[in-house]
N, C-alpha and C positions, 0 to 999 in steps of 0.2 A: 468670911469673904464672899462677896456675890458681886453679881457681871450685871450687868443690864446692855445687850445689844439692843441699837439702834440702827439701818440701813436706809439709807434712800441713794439713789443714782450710783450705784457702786462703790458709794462712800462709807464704811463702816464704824461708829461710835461705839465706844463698851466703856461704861462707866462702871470702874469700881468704886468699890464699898466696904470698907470695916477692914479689918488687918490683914495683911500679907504675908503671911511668916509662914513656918515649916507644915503646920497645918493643914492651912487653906491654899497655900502654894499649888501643890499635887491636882485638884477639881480644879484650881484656878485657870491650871493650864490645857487643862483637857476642854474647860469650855474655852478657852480663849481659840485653840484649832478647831473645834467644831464651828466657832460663829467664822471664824476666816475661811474654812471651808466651804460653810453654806453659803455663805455670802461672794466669794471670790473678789473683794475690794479691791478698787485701785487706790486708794488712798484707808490708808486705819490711823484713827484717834482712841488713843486711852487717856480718860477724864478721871485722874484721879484726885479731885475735888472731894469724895467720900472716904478715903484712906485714913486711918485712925491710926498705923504702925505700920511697918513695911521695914524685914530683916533683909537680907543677903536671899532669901527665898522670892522676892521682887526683882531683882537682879537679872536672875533667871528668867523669870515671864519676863521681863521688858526687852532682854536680849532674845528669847526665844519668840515672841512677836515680829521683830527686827527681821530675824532670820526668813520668817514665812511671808514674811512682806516683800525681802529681796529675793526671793524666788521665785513672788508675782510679778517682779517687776512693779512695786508698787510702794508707794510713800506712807512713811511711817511717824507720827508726833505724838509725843508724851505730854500733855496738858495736865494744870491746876495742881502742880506737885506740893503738897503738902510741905512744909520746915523740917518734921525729920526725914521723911523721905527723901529730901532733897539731900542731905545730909549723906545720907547713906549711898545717892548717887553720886555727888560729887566727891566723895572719899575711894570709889571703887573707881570714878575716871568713865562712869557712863556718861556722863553728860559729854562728853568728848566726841562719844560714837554714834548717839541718839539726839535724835532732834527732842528738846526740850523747852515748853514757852510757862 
């Protein structure tokens, strides 16, 4: 699993890349706080266009971004969701809670 942060005008991009699971979960979230941290976004986009799998371990990062988002006061969307990812969100009822395009 790997991150790629992107920032311009307080807007922060983080494209993931390669599986999500029990793993990569753990680093996945530690860099996902440090780029929200360094950055202080008012809007975060996660482009997961590079996602190759994504368990119940993505669940977590996507709600745990959520969280640090509405603490900035700041807008949060989940882009280029992969078929089984999408899968796996719409069985747990994220797509309910998370902006998803």
């Amino acid at each position: 699993m790997e991150i790629q942060a992107k920032t311009s005008d307080r807007n922060l991009l983080l494209e993931l890349s390669g599986d999500i699971d029990h793993h990569g979960a753990r680093n996945a979230l530690r860099e996902l706080e440090l780029a929200i941290d360094a950055a202080l976004p008012k809007k975060l986009v996660l482009d997961m266009k590079n996602v190759t799998f994504m368990d119940s371990s993505g669940i977590a990062l996507i709600l745990r971004a959520q969280q640090r988002m509405n603490l900035l006061d700041g807008g949060f969307l989940v882009c280029n969701v992969p078929p089984q990812a999408k899968r796996v969100l719409q069985a747990a009822s994220v797509d309910r809670l998370v902006s998803i395009r």
